[in-house]
C-alpha positions in Angstrom: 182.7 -94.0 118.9 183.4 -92.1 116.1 182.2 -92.7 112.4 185.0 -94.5 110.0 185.4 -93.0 107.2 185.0 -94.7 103.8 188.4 -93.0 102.6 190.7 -95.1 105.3 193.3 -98.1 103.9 192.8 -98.5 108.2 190.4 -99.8 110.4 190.3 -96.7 113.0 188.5 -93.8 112.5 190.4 -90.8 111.2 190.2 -88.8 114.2 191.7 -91.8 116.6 194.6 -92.2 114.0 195.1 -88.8 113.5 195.8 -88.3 117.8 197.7 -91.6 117.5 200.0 -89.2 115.6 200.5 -87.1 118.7 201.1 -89.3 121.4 204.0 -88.8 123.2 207.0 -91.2 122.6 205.5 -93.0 120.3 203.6 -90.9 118.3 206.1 -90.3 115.6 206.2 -94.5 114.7 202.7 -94.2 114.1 202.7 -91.1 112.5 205.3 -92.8 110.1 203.4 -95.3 109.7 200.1 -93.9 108.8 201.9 -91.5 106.6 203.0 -94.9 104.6 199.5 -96.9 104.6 196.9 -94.1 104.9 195.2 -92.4 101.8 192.8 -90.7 104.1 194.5 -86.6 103.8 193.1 -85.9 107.4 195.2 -88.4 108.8 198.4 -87.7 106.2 198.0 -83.9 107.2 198.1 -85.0 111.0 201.1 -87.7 110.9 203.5 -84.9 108.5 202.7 -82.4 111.0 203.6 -84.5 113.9 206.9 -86.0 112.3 207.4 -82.2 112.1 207.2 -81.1 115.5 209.0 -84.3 116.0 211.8 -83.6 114.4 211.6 -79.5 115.4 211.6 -80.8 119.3 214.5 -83.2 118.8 216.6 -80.5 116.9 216.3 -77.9 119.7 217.4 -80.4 122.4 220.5 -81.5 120.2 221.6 -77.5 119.9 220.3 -76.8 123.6 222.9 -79.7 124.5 225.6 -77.8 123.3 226.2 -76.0 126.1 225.9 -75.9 129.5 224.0 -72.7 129.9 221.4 -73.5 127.2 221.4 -76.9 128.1 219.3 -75.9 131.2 216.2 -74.6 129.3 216.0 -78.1 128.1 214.2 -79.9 130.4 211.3 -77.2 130.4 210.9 -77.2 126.4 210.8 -80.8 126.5 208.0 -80.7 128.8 206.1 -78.1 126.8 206.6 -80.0 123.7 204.7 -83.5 126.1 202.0 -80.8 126.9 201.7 -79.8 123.4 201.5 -83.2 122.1 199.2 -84.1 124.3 196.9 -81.5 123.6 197.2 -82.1 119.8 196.1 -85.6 120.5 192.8 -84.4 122.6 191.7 -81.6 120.2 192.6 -84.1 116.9 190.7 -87.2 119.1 188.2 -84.8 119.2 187.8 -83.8 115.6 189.4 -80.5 115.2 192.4 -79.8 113.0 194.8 -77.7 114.8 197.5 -75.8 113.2 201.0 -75.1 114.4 202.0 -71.4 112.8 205.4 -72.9 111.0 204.9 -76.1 110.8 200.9 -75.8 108.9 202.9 -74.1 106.0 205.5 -76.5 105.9 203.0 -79.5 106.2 201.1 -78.1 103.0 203.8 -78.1 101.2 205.0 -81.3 101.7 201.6 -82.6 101.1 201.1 -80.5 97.7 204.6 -82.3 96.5 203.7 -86.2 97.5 
């Protein structure tokens, strides 16, 4: 098990709520959540990224909807965005801080403004 970290308002280790962040479905309540409670900037860095991709994910599918053509493609970006969710909750579970070209930037600076 990993070591907590003195800097947590949380009783999991940063890295656990950091890939909570991630996980598929669900991941953008806790994300939300930990973005609320959490001082630790590991984890606040991880759930504003994740609310991001969130959000990014959810807009495609609204404007791939909008037609029947586009609306085929989809299915296949919703399944990349699972597989990349679920990868950013291994590689965060396991300590490393991966980040998404756009969505880095944009985390930083809504980090640099809270």
């Amino acid at each position: 098990m990993a070591a907590k970290s003195t800097n947590s308002t949380i009783s999991l280790a940063p890295n656990v709520a950091g890939a909570l962040c991630y996980v598929p479905v669900v991941g953008w309540v806790a994300a939300l959540v930990l973005l609320i409670v959490e001082k630790n900037p590991a984890v606040r860095w991880n759930a504003v990224q994740s609310l991001l991709l969130s959000g990014v994910l959810w807009l495609v599918g609204i404007v791939l909807t909008m037609t029947i053509i586009l609306a085929l493609l989809n299915f296949p970006i919703m399944i990349g965005g699972l597989i990349l969710n679920l990868v950013l909750a291994v590689k965060t579970y396991q300590g490393e801080t991966v980040k998404l070209p756009v969505l880095a930037g944009w985390t930083d600076k809504i980090l640099k403004r809270a």
